[in-house]
C-alpha positions in Angstrom: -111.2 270.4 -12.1 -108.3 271.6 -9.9 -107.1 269.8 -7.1 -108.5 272.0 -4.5 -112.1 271.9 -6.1 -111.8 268.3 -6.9 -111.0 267.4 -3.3 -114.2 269.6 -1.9 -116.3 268.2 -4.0 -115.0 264.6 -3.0 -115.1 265.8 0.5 -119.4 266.7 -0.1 -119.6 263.4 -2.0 -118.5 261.3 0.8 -120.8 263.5 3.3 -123.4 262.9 1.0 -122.8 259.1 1.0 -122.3 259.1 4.5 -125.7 260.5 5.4 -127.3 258.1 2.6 -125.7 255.0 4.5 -126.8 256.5 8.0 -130.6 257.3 6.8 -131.0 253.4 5.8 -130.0 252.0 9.1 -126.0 251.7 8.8 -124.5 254.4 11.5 -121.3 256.0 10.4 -118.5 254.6 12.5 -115.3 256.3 10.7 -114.8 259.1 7.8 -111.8 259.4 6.0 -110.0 256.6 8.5 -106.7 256.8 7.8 -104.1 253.5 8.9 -101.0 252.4 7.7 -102.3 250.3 4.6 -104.1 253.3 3.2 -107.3 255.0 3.7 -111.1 253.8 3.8 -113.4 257.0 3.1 -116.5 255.7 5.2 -116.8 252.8 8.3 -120.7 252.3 8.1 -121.7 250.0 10.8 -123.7 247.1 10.0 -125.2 245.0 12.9 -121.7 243.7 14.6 -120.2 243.8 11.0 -118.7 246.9 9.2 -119.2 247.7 5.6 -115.9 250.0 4.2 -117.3 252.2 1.6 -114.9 253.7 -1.6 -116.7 256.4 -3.0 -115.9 257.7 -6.2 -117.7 260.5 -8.2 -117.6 261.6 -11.9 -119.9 263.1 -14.8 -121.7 259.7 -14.5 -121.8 256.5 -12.8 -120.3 254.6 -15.2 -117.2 257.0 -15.2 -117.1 256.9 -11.8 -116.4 253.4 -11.4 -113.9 253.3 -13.9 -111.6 255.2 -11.7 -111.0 252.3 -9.4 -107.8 250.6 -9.6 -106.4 247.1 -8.6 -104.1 249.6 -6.7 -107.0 251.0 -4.6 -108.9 248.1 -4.4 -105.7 246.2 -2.4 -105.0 249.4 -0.1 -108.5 249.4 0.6 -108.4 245.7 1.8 -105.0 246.3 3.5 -106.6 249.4 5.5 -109.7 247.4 6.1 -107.8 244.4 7.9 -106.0 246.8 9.9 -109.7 248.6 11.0 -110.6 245.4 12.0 -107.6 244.0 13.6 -108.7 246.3 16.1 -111.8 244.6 16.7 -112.5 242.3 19.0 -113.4 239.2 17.0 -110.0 241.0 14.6 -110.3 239.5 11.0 -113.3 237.5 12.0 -115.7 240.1 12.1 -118.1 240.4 9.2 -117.6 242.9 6.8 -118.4 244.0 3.2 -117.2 246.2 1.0 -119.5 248.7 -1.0 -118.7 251.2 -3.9 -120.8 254.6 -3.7 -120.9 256.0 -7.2 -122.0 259.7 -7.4 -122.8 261.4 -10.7 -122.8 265.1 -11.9 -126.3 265.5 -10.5 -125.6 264.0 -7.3 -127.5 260.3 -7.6 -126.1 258.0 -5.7 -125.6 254.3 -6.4 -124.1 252.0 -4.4 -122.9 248.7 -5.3 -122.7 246.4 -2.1 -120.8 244.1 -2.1 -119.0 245.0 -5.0 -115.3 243.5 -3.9 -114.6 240.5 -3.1 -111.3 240.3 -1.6 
């Protein structure tokens, strides 16, 4: 894919996630936040908790969640403790961290969960 049609179609994957998470009770609080550390492609809210949401999307599963690195697994925690340094219980709040894996046909699997900082 070229850039420009690989960032659309990550763009529609994380809209597509986004409504999945909303439809089973975890309101969207942030898309695409962006903070110093890096950024977290969906803020779902869960309860007074968050869960921070990498999506990634390839010809399968699988494929898909081979393409997370250590690299974006620690800019993903740094982004997340800045998110919730803002809060006001700060690092104490609860939170999760999910995977959303999106294949060529557009199933969705998410892995909650899925790091453990």
């Amino acid at each position: 894919m070229s850039g420009a049609v690989s960032y659309h179609a990550g763009l529609a994957a994380e809209d597509q996630v986004a409504r999945d998470y909303h439809r089973r009770g975890f309101p969207v609080a942030a898309q695409r936040w962006r903070g110093k550390g890096g950024e977290i492609d969906l803020v779902a809210q869960d309860g007074d908790g968050y869960v921070f949401v990498e999506v990634k999307k390839s010809r399968s599963h699988a494929r898909a969640a081979e393409r997370l690195s250590q690299r974006q697994m620690r800019r993903l925690y740094d982004a997340a403790a800045e998110f919730l340094g803002g809060c006001p219980k700060g690092l104490n709040t609860q939170a999760r961290f999910d995977v959303a894996l999106i294949d060529a046909q557009g199933r969705i699997e998410i892995v909650e969960n899925a790091l453990c900082a």
